[in-house]
VMD Tcl script that draws the C-alpha trace (Angstrom):
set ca {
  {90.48 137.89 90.30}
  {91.40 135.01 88.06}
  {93.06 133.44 90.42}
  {90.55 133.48 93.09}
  {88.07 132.22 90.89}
  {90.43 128.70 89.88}
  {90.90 128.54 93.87}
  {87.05 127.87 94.29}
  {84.91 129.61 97.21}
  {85.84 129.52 100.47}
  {83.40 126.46 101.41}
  {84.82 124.59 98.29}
  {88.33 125.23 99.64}
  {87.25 123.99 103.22}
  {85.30 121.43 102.31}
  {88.81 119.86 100.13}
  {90.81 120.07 103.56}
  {88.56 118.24 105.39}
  {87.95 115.50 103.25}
  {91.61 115.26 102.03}
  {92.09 114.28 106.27}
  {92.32 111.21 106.97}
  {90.25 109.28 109.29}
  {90.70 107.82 113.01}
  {90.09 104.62 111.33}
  {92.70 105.08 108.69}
  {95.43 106.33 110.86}
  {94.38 103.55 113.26}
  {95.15 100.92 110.37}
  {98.00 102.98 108.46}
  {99.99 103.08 112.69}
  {99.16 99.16 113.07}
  {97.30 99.97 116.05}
  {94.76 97.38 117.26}
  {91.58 97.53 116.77}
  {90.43 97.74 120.10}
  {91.98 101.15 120.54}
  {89.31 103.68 120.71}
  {89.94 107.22 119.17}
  {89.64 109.91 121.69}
  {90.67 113.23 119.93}
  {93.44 115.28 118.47}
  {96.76 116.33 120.30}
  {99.37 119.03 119.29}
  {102.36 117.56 119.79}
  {105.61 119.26 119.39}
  {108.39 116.41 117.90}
  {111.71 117.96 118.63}
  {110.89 118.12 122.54}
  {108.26 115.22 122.51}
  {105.75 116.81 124.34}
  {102.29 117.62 123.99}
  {100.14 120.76 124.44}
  {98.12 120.95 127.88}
  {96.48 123.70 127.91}
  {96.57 127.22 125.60}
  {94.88 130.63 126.60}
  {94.45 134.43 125.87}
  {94.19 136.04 129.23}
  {94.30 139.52 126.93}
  {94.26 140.01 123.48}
  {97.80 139.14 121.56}
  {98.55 137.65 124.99}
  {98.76 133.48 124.25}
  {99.93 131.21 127.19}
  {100.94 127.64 126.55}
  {101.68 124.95 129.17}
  {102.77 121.78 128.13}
  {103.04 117.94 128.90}
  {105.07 115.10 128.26}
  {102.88 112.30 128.53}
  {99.34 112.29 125.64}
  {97.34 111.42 129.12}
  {98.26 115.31 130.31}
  {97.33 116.61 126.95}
  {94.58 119.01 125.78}
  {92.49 117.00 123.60}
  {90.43 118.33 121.19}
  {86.88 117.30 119.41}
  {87.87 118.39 116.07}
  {90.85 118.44 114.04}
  {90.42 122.02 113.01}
  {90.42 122.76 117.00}
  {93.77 121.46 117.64}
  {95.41 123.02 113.94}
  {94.17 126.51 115.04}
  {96.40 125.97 118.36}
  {99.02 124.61 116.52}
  {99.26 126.91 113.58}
  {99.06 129.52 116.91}
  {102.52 128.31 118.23}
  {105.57 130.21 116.11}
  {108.35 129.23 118.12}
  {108.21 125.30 118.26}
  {106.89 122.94 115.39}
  {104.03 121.55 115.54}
  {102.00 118.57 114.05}
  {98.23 117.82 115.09}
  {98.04 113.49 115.87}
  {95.49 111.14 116.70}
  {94.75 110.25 120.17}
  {93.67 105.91 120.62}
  {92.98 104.85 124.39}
  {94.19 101.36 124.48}
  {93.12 100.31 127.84}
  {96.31 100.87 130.51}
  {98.24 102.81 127.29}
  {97.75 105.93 125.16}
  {99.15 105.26 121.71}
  {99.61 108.70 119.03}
  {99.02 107.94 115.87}
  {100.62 110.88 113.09}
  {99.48 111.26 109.85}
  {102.01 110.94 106.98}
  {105.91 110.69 107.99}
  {105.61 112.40 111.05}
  {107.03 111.15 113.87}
  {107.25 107.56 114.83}
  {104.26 105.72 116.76}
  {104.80 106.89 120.55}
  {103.01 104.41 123.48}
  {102.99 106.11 126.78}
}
mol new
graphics top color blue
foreach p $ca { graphics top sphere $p radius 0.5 }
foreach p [lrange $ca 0 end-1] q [lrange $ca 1 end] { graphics top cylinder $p $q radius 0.2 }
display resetview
């Protein structure tokens, strides 16, 4: 019990992951990007095949079905950061990592937070 106690309650432990994210705007400057880009949303985006996740579904229970893309224009995008970790944390046989998603007129760039993978233009 002592140990959940030091952990904090579960709102205490949420509310540290969310404000330990970063920001569009931070990834935005950290990437370089301009800023004209506008943020759009989060992407899964699997790094050892470069592609991105386009769609995810449970037709049954236990049952998940992934398609995926390899441009950011194809891929699911999601509102919330949470969103897209709960599909990635979801996907056990490829790794993972949630990015930004900045609309840059005729170009999607992908900003990553940390030393992900490098910035990808498409």
């Amino acid at each position: 019990m002592g140990e959940a106690r030091r952990r904090g309650s579960r709102d205490q432990r949420v509310g540290a992951a969310v404000s330990s994210q970063p920001t569009p705007e931070t990834i935005r400057a950290s990437m370089g990007f301009p800023e004209s880009c506008k943020f759009v949303g989060y992407v899964v985006h699997l790094p050892d095949s470069d592609e991105f996740v386009a769609s995810a579904s449970e037709p049954r229970p236990g049952v998940m079905f992934y398609e995926y893309a390899v441009t950011p224009g194809l891929a699911k995008v999601y509102p919330h950061h949470r969103a897209a970790l709960k599909i990635a944390d979801g996907i056990q046989k490829h790794r993972t990592v949630v990015a930004y998603l900045f609309d840059h007129g005729t170009q999607w760039l992908v900003g990553f937070q940390g030393r992900e993978p490098e910035r990808q233009i498409a």
